[in-house]
MMTF fields as JSON, N, C-alpha, C and O atoms, coordinates in Angstrom:
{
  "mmtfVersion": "1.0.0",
  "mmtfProducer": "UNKNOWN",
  "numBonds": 491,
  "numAtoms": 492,
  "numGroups": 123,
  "numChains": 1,
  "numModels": 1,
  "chainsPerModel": [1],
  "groupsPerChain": [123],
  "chainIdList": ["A"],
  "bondAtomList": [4, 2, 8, 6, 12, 10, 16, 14, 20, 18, 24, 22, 28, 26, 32, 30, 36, 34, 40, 38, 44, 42, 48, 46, 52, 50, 56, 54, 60, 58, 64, 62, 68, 66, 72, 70, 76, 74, 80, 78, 84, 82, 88, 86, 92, 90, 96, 94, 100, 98, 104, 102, 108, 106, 112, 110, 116, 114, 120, 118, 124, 122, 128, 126, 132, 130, 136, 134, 140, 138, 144, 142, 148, 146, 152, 150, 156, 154, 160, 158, 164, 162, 168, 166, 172, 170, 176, 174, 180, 178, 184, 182, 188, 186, 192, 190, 196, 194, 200, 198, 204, 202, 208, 206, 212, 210, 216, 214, 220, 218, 224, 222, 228, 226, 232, 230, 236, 234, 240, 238, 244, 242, 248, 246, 252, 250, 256, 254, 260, 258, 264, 262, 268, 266, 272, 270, 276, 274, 280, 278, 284, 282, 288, 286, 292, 290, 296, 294, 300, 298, 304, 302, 308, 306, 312, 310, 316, 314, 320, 318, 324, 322, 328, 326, 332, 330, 336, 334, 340, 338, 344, 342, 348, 346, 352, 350, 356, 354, 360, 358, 364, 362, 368, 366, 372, 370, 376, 374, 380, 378, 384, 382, 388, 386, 392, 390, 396, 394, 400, 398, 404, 402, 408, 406, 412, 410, 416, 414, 420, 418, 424, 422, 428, 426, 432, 430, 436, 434, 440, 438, 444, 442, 448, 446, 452, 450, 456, 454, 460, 458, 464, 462, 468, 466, 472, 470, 476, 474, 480, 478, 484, 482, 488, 486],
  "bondOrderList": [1, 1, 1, 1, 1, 1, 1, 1, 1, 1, 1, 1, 1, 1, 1, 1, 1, 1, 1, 1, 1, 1, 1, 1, 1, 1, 1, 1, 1, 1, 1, 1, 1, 1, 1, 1, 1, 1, 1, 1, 1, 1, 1, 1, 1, 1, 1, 1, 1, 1, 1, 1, 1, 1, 1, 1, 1, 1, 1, 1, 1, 1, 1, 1, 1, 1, 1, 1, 1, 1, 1, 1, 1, 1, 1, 1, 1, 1, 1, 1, 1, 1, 1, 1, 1, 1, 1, 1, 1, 1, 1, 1, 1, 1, 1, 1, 1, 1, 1, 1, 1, 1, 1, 1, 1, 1, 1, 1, 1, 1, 1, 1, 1, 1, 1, 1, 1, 1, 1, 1, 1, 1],
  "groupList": [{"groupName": "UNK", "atomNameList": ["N", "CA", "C", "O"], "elementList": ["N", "C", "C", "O"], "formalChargeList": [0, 0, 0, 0], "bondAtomList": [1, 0, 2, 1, 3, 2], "bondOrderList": [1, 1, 2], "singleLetterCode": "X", "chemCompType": "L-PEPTIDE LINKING"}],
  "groupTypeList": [0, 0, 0, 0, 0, 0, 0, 0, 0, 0, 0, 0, 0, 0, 0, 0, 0, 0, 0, 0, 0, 0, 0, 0, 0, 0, 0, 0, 0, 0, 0, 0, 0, 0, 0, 0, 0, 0, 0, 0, 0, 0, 0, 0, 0, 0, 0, 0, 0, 0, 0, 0, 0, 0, 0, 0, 0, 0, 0, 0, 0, 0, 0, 0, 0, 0, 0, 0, 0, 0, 0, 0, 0, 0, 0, 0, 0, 0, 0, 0, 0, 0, 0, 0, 0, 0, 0, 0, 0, 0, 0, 0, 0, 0, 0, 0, 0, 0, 0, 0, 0, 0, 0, 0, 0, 0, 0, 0, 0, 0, 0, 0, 0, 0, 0, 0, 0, 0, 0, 0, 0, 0, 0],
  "groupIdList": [1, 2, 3, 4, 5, 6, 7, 8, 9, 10, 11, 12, 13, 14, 15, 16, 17, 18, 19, 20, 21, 22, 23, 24, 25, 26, 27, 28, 29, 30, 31, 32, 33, 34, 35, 36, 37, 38, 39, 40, 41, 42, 43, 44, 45, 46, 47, 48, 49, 50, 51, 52, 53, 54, 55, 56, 57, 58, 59, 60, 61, 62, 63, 64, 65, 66, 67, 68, 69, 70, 71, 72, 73, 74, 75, 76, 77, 78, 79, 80, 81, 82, 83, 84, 85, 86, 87, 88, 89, 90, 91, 92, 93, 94, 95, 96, 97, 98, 99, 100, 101, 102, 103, 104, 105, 106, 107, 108, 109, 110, 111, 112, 113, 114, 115, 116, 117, 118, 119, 120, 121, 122, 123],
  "secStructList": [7, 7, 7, 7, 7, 7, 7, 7, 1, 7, 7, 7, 1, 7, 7, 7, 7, 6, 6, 7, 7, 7, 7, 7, 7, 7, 7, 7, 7, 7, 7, 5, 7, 1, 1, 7, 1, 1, 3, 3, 7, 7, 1, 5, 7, 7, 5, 7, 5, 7, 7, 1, 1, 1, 7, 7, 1, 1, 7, 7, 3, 3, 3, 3, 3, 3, 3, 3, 3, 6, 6, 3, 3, 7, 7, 7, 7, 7, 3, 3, 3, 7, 1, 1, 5, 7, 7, 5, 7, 7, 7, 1, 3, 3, 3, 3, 3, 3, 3, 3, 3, 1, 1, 7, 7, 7, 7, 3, 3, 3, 7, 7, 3, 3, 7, 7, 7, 7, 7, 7, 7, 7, 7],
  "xCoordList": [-22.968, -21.907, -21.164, -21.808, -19.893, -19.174, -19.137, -18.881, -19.427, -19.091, -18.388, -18.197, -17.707, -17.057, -17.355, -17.584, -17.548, -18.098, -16.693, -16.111, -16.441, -14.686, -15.504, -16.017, -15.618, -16.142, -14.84, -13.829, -15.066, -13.845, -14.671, -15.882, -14.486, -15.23, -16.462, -16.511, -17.488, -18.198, -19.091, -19.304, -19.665, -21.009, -22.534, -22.677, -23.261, -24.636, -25.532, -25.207, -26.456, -27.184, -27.431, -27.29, -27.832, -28.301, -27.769, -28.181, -27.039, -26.321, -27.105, -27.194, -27.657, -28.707, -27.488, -26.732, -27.518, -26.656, -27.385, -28.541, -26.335, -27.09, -28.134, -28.902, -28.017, -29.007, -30.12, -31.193, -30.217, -31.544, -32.134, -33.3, -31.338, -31.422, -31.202, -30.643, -31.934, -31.931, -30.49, -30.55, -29.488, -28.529, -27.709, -27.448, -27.192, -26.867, -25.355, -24.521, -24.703, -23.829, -23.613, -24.558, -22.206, -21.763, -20.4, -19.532, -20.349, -19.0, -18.164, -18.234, -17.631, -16.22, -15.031, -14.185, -15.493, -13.869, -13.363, -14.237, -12.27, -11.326, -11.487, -11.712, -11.415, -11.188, -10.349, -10.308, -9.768, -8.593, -9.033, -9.413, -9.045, -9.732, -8.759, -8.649, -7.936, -6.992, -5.467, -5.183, -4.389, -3.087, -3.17, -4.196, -1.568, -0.581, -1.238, -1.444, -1.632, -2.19, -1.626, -1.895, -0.549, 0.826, 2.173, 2.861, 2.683, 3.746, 3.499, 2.355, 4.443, 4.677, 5.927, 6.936, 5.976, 7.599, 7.233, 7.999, 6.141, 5.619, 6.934, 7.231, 7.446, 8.237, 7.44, 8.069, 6.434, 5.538, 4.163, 3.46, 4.295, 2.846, 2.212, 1.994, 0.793, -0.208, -1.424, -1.927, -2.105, -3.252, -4.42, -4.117, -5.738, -6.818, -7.385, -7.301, -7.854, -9.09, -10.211, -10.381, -11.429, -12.203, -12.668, -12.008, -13.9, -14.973, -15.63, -15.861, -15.884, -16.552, -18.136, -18.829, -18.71, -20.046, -20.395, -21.336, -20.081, -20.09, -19.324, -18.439, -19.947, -19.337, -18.085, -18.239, -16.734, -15.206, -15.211, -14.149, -16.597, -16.303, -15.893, -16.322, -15.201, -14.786, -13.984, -13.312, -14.218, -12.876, -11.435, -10.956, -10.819, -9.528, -8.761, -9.236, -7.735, -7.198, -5.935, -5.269, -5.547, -3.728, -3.283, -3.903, -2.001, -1.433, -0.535, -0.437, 0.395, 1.746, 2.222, 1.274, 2.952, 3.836, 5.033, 6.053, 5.162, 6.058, 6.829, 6.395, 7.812, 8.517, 8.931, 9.71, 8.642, 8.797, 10.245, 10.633, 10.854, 12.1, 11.928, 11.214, 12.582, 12.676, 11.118, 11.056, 10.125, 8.946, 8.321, 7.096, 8.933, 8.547, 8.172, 8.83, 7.333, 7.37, 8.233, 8.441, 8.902, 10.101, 9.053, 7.994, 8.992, 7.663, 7.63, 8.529, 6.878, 6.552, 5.365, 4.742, 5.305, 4.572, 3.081, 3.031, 2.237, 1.028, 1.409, 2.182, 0.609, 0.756, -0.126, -0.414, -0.516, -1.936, -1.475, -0.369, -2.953, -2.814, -3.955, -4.981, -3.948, -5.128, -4.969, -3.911, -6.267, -6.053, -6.644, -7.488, -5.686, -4.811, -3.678, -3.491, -2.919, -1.591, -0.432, -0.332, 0.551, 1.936, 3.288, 3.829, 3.792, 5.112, 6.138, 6.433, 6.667, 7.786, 8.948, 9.285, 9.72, 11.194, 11.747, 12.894, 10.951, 10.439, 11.402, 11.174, 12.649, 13.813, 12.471, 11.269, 13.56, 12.599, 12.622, 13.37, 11.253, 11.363, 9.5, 8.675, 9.258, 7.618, 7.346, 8.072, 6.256, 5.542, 3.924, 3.321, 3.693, 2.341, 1.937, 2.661, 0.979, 0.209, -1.191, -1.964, -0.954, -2.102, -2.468, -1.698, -4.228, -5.587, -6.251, -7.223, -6.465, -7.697, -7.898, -7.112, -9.457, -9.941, -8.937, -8.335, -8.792, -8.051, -8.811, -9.867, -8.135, -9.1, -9.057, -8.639, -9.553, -10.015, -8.955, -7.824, -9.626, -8.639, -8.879, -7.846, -9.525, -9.755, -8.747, -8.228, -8.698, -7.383, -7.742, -8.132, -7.624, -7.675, -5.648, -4.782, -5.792, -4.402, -3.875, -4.611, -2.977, -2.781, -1.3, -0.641, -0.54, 0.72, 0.743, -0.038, 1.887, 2.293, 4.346, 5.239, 4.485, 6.13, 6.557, 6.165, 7.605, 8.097, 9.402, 10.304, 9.471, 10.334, 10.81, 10.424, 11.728, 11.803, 12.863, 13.137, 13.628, 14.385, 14.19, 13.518, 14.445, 13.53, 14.108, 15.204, 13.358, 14.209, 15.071, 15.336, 15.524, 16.809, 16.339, 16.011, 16.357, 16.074, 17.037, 17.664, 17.461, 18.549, 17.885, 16.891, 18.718, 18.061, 18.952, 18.414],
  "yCoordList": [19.686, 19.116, 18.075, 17.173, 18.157, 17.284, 15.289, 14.996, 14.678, 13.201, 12.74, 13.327, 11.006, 10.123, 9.193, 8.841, 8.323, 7.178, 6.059, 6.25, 5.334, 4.329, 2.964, 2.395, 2.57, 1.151, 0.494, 1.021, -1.22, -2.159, -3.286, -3.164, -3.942, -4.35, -3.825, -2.626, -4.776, -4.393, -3.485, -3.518, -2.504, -1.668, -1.851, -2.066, -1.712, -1.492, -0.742, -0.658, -0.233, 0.961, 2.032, 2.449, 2.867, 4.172, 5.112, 4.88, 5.971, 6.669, 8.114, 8.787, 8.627, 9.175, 10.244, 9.794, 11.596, 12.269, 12.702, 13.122, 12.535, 12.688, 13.711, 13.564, 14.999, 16.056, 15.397, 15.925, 14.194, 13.73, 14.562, 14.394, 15.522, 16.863, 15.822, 14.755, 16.366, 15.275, 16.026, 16.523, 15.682, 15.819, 14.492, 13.578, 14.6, 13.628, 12.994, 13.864, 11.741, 11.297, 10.44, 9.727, 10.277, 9.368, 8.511, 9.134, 7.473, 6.765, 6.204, 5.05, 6.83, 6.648, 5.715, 6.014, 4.292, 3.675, 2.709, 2.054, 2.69, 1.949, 0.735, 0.419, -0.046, -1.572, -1.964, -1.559, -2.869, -3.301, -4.519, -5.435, -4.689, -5.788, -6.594, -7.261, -6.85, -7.496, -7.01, -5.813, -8.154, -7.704, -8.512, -8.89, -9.0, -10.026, -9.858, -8.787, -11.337, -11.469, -12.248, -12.256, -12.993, -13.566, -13.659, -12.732, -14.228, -14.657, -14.004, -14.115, -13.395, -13.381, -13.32, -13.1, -13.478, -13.045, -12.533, -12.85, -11.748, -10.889, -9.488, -8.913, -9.135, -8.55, -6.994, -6.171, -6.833, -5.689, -6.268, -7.273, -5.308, -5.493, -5.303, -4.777, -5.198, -4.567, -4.774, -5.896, -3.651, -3.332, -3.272, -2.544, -3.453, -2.582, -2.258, -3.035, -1.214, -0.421, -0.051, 0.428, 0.102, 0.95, 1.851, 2.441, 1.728, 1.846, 0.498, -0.483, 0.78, -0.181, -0.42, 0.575, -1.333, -1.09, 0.369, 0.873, 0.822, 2.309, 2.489, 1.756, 3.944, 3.869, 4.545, 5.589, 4.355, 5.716, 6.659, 7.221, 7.033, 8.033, 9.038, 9.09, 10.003, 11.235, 11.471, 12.475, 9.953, 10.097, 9.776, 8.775, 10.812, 10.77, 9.623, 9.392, 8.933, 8.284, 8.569, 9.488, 7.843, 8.171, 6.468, 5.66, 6.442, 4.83, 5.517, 6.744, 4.484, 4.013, 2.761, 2.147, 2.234, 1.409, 1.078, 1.349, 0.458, 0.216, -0.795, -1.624, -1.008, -1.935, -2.539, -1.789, -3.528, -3.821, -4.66, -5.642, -3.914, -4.236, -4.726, -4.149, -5.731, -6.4, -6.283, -6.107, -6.427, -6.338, -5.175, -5.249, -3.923, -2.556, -2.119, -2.726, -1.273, -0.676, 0.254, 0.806, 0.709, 1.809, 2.941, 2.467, 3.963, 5.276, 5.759, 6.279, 5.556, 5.922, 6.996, 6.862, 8.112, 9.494, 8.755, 7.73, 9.529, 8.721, 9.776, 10.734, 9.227, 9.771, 9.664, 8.533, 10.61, 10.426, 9.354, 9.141, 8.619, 7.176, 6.965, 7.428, 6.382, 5.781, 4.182, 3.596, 3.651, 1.98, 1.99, 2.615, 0.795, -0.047, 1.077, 2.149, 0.268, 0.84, -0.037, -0.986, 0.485, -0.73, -0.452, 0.529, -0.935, -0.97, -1.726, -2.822, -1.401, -2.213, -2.435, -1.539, -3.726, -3.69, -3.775, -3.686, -3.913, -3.966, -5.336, -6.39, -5.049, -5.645, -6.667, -6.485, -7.881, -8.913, -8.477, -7.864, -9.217, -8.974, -8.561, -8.642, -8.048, -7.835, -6.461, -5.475, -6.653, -5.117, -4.897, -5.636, -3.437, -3.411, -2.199, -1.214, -2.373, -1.567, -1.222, -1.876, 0.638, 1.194, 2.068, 2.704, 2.043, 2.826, 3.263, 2.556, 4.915, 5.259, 6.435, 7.037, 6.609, 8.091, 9.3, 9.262, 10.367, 11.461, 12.534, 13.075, 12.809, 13.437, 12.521, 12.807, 10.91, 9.902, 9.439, 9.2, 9.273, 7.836, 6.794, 6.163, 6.455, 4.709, 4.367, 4.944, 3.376, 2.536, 1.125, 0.295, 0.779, -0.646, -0.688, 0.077, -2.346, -2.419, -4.017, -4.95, -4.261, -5.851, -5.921, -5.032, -7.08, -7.636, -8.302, -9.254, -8.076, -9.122, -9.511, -8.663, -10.889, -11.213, -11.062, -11.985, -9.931, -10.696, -11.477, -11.12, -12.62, -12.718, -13.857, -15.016, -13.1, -13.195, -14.217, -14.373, -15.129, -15.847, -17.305, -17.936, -17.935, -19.458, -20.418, -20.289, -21.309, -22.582, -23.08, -22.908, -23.592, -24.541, -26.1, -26.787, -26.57, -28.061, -28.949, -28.069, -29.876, -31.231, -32.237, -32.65, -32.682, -34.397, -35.724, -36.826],
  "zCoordList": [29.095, 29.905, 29.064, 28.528, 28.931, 27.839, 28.9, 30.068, 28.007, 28.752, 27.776, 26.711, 28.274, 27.219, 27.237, 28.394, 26.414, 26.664, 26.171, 25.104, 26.777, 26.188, 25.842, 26.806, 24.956, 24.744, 24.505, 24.04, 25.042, 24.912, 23.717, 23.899, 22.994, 22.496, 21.502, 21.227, 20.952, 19.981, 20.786, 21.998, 19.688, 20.338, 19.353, 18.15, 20.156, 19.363, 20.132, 21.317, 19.844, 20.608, 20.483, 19.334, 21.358, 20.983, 22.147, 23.284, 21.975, 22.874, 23.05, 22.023, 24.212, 24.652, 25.547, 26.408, 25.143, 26.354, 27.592, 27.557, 29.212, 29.765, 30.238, 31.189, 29.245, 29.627, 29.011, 29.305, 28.084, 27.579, 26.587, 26.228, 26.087, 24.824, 23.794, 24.044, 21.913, 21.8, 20.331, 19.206, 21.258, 20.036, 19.656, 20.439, 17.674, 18.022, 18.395, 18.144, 18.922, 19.312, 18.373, 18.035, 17.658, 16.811, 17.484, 18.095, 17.351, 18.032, 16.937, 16.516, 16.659, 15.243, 16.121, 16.964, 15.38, 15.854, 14.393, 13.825, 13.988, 13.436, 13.746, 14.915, 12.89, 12.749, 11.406, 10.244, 12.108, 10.71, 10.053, 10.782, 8.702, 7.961, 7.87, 8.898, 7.022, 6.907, 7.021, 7.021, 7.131, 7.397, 8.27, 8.835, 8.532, 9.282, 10.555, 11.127, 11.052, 12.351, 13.707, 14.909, 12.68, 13.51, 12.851, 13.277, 12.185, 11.698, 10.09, 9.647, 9.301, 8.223, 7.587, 8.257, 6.461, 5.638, 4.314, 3.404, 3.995, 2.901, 2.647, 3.694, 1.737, 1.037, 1.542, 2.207, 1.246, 1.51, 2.906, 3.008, 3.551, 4.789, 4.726, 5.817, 3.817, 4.065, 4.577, 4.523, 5.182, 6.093, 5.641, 4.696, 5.489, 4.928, 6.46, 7.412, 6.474, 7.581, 7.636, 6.515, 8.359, 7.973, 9.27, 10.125, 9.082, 10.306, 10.648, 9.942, 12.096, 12.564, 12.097, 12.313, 11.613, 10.678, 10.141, 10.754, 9.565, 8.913, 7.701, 7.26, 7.054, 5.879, 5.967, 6.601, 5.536, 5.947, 4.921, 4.656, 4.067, 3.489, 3.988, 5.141, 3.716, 4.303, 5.585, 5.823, 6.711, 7.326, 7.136, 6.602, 7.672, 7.94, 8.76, 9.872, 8.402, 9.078, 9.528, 9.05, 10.423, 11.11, 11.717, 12.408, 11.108, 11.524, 12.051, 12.035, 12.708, 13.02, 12.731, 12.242, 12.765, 13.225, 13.831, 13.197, 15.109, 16.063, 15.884, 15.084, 16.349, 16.179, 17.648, 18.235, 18.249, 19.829, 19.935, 19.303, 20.939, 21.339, 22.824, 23.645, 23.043, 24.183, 25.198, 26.415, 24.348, 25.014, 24.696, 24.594, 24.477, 24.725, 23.273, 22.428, 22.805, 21.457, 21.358, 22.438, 20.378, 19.831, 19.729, 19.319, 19.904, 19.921, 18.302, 17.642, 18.088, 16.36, 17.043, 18.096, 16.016, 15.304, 14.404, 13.725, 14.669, 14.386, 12.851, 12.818, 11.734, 10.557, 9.269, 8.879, 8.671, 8.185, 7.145, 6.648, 6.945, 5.955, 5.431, 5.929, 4.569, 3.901, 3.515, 3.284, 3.508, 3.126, 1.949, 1.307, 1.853, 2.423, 2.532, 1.957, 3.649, 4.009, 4.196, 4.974, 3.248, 2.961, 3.473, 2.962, 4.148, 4.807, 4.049, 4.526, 3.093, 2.225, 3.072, 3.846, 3.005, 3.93, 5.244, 5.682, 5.608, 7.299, 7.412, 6.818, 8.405, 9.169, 10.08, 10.271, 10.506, 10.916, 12.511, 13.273, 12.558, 14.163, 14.257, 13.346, 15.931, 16.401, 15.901, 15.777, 15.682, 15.339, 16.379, 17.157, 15.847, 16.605, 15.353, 15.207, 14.69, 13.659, 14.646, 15.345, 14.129, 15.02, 13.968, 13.248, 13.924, 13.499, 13.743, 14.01, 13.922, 14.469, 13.538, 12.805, 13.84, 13.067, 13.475, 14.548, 12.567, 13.08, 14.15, 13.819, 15.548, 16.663, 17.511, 18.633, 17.163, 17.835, 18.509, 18.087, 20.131, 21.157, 20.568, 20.344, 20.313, 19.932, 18.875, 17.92, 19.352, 18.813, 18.309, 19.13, 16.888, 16.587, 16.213, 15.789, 16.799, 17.118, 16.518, 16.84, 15.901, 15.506, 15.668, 15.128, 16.499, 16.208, 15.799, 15.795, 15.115, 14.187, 14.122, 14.117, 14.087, 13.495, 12.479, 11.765, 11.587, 10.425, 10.542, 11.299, 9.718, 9.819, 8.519, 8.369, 7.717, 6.399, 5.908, 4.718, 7.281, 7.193, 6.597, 7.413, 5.719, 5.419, 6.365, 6.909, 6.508, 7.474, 6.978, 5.789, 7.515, 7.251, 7.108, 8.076, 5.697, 5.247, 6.051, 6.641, 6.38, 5.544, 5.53, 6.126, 4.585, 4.754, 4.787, 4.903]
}
């Protein structure tokens, strides 16, 4: 019988299906290491990713990036990637950078501002 299990937050444990058969269950989620976590004005954006305590050998990954307009994200195409992952040129303004295994719902997700304008001194 197929089930799902949605975790919000961290996991640890042992995931037991409920026929109690003893096959096994793996929970593949994305987590983003580093990259803009509020405010930046970096020339280039970049991301690193992995797995959540695990090794990412051999998985596949898929990003996006959105660009949020008046609250809303602009709909970006998920697209295969590897990390780190760099966004050169990126017009100022909100973003939302999304990671997950390829197949996978789970979603690791970070916004971030650029905004590449310098202040204005006087004195």
């Amino acid at each position: 019988q197929p089930y799902a299990l949605v975790i919000l937050g961290e996991f640890s444990g042992t995931l037991v299906p409920p026929s109690g058969e003893s096959e096994e269950c793996q929970v593949v989620m994305a987590t983003i290491i580093s990259g803009p976590k509020s405010l930046t004005n970096a020339e280039v954006v970049t991301f690193e990713f992995g797995l959540n305590g695990q090794s990412a050998n051999g998985v596949e990954f898929e990003c996006k990036l959105e660009f949020i307009s008046n609250g809303a994200a602009v709909p970006a195409e998920w697209q295969p990637c590897v990390s780190p992952q760099s966004y050169p040129g990126l017009q100022d303004g909100e973003y939302s950078f999304s990671v997950r295994p390829k197949g996978e719902n789970s979603v690791a997700n970070q916004v971030f501002v650029h905004d590449s304008t310098p202040p204005e001194v006087s004195v």
